[in-house]
The first five atom37 places (N, CA, C, CB, O) and aatype in JSON, in Angstrom:
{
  "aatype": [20, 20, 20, 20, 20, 20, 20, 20, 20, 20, 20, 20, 20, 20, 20, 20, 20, 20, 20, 20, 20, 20, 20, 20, 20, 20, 20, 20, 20, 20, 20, 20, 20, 20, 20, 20, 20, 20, 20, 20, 20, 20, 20, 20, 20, 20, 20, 20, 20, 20, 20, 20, 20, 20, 20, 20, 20, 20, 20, 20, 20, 20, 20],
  "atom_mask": [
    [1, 1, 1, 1, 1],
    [1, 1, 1, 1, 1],
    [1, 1, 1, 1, 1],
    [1, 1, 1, 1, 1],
    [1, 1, 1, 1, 1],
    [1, 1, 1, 1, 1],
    [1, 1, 1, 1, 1],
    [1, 1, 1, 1, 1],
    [1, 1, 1, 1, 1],
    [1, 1, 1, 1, 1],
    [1, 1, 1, 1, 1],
    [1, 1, 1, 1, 1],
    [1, 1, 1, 1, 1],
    [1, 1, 1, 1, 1],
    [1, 1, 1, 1, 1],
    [1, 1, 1, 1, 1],
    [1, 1, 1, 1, 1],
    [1, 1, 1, 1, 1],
    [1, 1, 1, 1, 1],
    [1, 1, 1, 1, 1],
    [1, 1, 1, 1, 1],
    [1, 1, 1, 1, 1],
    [1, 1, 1, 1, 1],
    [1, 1, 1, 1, 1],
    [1, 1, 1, 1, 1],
    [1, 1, 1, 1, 1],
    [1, 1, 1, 1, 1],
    [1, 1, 1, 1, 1],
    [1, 1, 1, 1, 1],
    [1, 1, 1, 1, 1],
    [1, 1, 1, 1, 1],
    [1, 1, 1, 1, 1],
    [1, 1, 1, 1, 1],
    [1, 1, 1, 1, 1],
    [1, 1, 1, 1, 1],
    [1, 1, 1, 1, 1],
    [1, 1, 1, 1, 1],
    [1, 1, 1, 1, 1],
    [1, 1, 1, 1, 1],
    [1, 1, 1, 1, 1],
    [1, 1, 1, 1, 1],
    [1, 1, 1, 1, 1],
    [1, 1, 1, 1, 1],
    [1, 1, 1, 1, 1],
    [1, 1, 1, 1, 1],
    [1, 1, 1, 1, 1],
    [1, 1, 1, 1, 1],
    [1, 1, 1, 1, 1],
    [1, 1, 1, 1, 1],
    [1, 1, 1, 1, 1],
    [1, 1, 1, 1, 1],
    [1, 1, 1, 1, 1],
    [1, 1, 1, 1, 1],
    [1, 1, 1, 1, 1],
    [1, 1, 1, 1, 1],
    [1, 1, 1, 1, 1],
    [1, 1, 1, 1, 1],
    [1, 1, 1, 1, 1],
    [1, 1, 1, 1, 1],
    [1, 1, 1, 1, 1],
    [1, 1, 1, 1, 1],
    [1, 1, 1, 1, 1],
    [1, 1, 1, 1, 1]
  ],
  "atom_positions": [
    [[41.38, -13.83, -18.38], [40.42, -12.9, -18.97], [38.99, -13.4, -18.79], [40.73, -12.69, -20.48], [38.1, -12.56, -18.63]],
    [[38.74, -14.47, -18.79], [37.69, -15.38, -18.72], [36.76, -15.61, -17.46], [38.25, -16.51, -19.01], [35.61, -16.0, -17.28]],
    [[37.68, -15.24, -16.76], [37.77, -15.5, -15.45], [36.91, -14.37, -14.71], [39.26, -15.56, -15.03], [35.82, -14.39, -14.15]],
    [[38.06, -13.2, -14.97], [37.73, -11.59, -15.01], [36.4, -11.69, -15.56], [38.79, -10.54, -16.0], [35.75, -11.7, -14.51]],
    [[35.87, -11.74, -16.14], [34.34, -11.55, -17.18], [33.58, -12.13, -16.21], [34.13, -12.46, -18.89], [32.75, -11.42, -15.63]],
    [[33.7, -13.33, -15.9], [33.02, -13.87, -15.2], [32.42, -13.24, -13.85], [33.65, -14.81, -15.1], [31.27, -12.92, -13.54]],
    [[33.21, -13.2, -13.41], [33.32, -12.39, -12.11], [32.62, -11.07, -12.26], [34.84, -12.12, -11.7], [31.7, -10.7, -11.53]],
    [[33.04, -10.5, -13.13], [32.62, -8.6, -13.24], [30.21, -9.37, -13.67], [34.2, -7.13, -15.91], [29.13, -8.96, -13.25]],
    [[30.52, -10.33, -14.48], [29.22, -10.53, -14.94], [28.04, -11.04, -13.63], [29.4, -11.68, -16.15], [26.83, -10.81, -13.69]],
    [[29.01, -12.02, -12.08], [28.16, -12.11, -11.07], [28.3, -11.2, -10.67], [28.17, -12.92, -10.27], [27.24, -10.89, -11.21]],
    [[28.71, -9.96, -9.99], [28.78, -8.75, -9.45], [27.64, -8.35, -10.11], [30.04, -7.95, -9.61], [26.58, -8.38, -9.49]],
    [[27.65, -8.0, -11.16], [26.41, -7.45, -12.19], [25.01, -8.12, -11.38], [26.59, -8.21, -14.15], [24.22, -7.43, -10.72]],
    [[24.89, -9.69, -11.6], [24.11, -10.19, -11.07], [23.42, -9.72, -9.77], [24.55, -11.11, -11.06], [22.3, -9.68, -9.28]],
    [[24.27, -9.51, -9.58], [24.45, -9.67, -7.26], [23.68, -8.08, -7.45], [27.09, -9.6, -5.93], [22.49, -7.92, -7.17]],
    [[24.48, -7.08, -7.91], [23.42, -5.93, -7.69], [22.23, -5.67, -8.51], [24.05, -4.78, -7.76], [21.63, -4.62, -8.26]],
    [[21.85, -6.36, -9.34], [20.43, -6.79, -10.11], [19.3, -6.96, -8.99], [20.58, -8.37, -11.03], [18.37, -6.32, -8.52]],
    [[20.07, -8.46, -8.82], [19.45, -8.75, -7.27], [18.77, -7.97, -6.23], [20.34, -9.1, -6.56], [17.63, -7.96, -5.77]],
    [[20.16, -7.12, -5.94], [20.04, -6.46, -4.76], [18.81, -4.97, -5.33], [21.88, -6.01, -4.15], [17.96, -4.34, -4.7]],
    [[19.16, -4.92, -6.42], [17.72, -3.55, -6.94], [16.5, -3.81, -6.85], [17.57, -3.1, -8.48], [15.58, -3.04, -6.58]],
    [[16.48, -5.11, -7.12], [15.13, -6.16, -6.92], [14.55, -5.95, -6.1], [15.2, -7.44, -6.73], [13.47, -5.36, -6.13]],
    [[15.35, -6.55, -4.74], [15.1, -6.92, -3.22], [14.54, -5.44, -2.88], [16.66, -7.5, -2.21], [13.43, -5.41, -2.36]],
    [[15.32, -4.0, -3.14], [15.0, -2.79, -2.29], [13.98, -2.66, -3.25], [16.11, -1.48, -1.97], [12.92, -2.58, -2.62]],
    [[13.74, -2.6, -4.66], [11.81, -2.45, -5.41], [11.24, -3.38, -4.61], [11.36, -3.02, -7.35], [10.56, -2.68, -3.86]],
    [[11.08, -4.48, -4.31], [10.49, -5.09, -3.78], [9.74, -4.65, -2.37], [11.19, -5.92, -3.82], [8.51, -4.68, -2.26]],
    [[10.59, -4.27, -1.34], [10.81, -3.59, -0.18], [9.62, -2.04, -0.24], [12.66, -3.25, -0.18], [8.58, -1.81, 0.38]],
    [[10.12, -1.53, -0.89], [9.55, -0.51, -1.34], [8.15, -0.75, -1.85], [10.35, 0.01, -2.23], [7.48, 0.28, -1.73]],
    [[7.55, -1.65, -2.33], [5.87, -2.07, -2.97], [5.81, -2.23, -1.89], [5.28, -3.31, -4.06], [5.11, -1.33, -1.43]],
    [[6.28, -3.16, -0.81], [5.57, -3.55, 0.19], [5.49, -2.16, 1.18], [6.25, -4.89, 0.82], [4.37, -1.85, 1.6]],
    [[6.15, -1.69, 1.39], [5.71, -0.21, 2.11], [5.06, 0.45, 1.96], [6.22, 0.59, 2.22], [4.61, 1.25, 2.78]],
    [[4.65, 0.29, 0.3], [3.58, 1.42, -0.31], [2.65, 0.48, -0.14], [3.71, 2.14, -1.94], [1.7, 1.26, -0.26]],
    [[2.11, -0.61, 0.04], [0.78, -1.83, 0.14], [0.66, -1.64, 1.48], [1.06, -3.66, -0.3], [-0.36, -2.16, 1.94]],
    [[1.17, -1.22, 2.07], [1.01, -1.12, 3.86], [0.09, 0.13, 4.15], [2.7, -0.81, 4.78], [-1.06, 0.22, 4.59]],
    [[1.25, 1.29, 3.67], [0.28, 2.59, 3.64], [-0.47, 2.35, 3.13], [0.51, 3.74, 3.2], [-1.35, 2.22, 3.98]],
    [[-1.12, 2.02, 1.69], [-2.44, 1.73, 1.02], [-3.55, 1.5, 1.52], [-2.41, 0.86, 0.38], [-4.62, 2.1, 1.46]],
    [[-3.09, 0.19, 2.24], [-4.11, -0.47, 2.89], [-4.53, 0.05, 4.11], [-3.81, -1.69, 3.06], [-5.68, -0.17, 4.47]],
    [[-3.49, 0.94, 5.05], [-3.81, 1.77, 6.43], [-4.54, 3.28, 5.99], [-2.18, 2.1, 7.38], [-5.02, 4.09, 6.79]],
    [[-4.48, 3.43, 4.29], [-5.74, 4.66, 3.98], [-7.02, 3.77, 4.26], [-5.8, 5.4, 2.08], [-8.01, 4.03, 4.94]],
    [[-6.7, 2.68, 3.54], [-7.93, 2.21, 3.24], [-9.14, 1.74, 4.5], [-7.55, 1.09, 2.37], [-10.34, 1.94, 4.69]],
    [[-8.02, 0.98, 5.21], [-9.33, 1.15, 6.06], [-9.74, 2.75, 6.82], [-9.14, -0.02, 7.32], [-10.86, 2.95, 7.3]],
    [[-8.84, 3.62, 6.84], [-9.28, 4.9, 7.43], [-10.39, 5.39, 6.2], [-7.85, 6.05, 7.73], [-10.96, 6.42, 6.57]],
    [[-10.61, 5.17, 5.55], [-11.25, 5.73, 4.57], [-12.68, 4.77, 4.69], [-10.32, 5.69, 3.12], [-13.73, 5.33, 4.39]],
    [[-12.72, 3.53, 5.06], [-13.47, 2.86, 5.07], [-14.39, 2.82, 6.83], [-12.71, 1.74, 4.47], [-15.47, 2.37, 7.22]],
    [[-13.63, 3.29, 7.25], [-13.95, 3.5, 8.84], [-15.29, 4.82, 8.98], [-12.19, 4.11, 9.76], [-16.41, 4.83, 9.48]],
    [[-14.37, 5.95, 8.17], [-15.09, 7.22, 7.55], [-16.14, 7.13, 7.05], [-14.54, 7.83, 6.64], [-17.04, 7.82, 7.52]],
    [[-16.41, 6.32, 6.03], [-17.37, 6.18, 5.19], [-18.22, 5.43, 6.38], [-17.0, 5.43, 3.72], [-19.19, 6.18, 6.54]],
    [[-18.36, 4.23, 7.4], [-18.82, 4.4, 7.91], [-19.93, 4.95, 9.0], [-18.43, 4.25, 7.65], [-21.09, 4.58, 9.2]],
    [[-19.05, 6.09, 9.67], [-19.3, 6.68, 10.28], [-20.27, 7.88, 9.86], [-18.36, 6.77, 10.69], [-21.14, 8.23, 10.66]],
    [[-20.17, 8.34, 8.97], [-20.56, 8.95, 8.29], [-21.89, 8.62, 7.94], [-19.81, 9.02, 7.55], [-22.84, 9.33, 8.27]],
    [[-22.01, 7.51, 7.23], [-23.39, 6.63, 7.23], [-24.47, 6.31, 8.44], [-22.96, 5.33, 6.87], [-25.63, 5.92, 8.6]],
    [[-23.57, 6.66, 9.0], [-24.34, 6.43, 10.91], [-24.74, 7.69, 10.64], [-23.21, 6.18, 12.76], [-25.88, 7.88, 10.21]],
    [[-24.24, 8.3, 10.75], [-24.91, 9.72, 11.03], [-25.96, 10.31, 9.96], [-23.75, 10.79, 11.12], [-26.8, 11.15, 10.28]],
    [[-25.83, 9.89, 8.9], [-26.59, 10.27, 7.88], [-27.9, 9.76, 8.34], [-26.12, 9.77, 6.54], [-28.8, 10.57, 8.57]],
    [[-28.07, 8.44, 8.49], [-29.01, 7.36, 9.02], [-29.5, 8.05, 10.02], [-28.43, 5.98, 9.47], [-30.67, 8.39, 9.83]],
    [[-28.99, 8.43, 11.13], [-29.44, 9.13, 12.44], [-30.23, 10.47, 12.35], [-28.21, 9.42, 13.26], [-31.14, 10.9, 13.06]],
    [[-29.38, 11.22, 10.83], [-30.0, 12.49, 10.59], [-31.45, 12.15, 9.62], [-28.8, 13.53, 9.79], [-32.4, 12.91, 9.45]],
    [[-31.28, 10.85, 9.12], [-32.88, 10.71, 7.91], [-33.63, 10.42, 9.08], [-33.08, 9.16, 6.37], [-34.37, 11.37, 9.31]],
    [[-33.75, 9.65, 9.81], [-34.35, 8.87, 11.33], [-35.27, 10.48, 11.98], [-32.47, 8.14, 12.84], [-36.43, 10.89, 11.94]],
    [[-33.88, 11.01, 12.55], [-35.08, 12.63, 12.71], [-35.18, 13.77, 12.04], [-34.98, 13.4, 13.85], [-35.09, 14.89, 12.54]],
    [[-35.36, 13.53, 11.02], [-36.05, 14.54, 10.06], [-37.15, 13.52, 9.81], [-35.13, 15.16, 8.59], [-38.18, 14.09, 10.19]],
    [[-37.46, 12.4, 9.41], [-38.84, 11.35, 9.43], [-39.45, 11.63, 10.83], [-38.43, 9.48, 9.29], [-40.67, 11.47, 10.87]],
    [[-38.9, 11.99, 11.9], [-39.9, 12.03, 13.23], [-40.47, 13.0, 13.06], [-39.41, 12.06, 14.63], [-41.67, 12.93, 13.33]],
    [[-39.92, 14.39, 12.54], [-39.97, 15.28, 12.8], [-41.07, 15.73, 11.78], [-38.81, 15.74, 12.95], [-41.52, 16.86, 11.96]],
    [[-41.43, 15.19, 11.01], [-42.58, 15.35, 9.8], [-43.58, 14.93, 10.43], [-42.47, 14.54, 8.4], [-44.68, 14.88, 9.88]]
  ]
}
């Protein structure tokens, strides 16, 4: 009986574990995408700034 318990209680363990490992898995996929907005978002903002810059540049000539 002891034995039995035992056993049924690492099984328990083992898929604890294993729920762990795939949450785990899963943050890291979502920190990947995160970070591949982020720099697209940061690339944007960029670019954007160029152009803003380019557009204050001639509207100042143009005065």
């Amino acid at each position: 009986e002891i034995m039995r318990e035992r056993e049924e209680e690492i099984r328990n363990i083992h898929k604890g574990m294993h729920t762990v490992n795939e949450i785990y898995k899963d943050l890291a996929h979502l920190v990947v995408q995160s970070a591949g907005r982020c720099r697209s978002n940061r690339d944007a903002n960029g670019k954007h700034q160029g152009q803003h810059r380019h557009g204050l540049e001639a509207y100042r000539e143009g005065q």
